[in-house]
Steps between C-alpha positions, in 0.01 A plus 500: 500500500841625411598833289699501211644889511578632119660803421451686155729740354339669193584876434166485372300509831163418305679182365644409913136574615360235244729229597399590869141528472408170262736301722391594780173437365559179420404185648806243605426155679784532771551894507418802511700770295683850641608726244695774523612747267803766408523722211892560449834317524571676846151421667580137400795445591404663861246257515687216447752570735244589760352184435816330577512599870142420539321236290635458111235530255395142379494635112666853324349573189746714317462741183788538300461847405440710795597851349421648233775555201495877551630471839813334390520284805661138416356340764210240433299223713796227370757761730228450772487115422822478596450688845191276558762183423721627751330653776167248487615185343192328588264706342371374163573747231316493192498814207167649372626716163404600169803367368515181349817482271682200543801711568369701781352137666763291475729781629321542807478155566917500484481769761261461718321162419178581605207252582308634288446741206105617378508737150252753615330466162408098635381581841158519568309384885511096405912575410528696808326218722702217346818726530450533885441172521759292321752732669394412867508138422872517387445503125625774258242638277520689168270594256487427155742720319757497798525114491522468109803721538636271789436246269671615201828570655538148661409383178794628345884386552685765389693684803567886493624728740368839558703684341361349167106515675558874490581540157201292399294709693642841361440357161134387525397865650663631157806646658796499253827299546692834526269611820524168682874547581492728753191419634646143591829646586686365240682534183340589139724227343389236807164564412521380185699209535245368801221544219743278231505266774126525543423488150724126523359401814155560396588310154383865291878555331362642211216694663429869618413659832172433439550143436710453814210693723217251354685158557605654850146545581423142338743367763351715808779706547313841413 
């Protein structure tokens, strides 16, 4: 019977151990499961490029947030992502996080496009299981609140780049138009004009911030 291998990178080693051990638990009708595990962006990333002069893994499940905020390191599982695209493009690479802001989603899926994405608060043995499954056989998988923001954004035809993604971000975490400037590298004064243009694009002329955020998030942008 063949082996699907999996690696897990969670920097919370309970959370890798749990993928491990109910997989591995579980029973498949043409495989068996291997899973292995690493607790930091470097012990992935070795991992996968060992695995690249040996046997790639079959499946990389990748957190997004693999330090935490006091360490001030930038790197996150979608910067390992990418070295999993390049190194082991074969490998099936699907996202287990907490996050599940259409924002965060569909930007991942621009920069990595990953088979699959599971909202840790949605994952339970069955999801797991099914997860595994539909991935070997080809087939992306997603669980609820990950494909209603896929959804949402194809529903839409508005176009924007991401210069004006950024500001809609800054804006829904409550950051004001004065602060967003230099953290997109830009101009007060272009700033402003990107969110008149918003405003028109998004058909809310007349409307505030706030009124800009919610019809965003009505048309899966945020």
């Amino acid at each position: 019977m063949n082996t699907v291998r999996i690696l897990a990178v969670d920097d919370h080693e309970m959370t890798a151990l749990g993928y491990k051990y109910i997989l591995e638990d579980s029973e498949f009708a043409d495989f068996n499961v291997k899973v292995e595990i690493a607790t930091s962006f470097e012990k992935g990333k070795t991992k996968i490029e060992t695995s690249k002069r040996a046997v790639p893994y079959d499946v990389i499940l990748l957190d997004i947030q693999l330090f935490s905020p006091e360490s001030k390191d930038p790197r996150t599982g979608i910067d390992l992502g990418i070295v999993a695209r390049n190194e082991v493009p074969n490998s099936k690479v699907v996202f287990m996080s907490s996050y599940s802001d259409n924002y965060r989603i569909n930007n991942i899926f621009k920069t990595v496009n990953p088979d699959g994405y599971m909202v840790k608060s949605e994952i339970d043995e069955m999801s797991l299981k099914t997860m595994v499954e539909t991935i070997v056989n080809e087939s992306p998988y997603y669980t609820a609140s990950a494909l209603s923001a896929i959804r949402r954004r194809m529903s839409t035809n508005i176009v924007i780049d991401e210069q004006d993604q950024k500001i809609l971000y800054h804006l829904s975490q409550g950051i004001h138009t004065r602060d967003i400037a230099p953290l997109i590298g830009s101009a007060n004064t272009t700033v402003e004009a990107r969110k008149r243009q918003l405003k028109a694009l998004f058909d809310v002329k007349n409307g505030n911030d706030l009124a800009l955020i919610n019809e965003a998030k009505t048309r899966g942008f945020l």
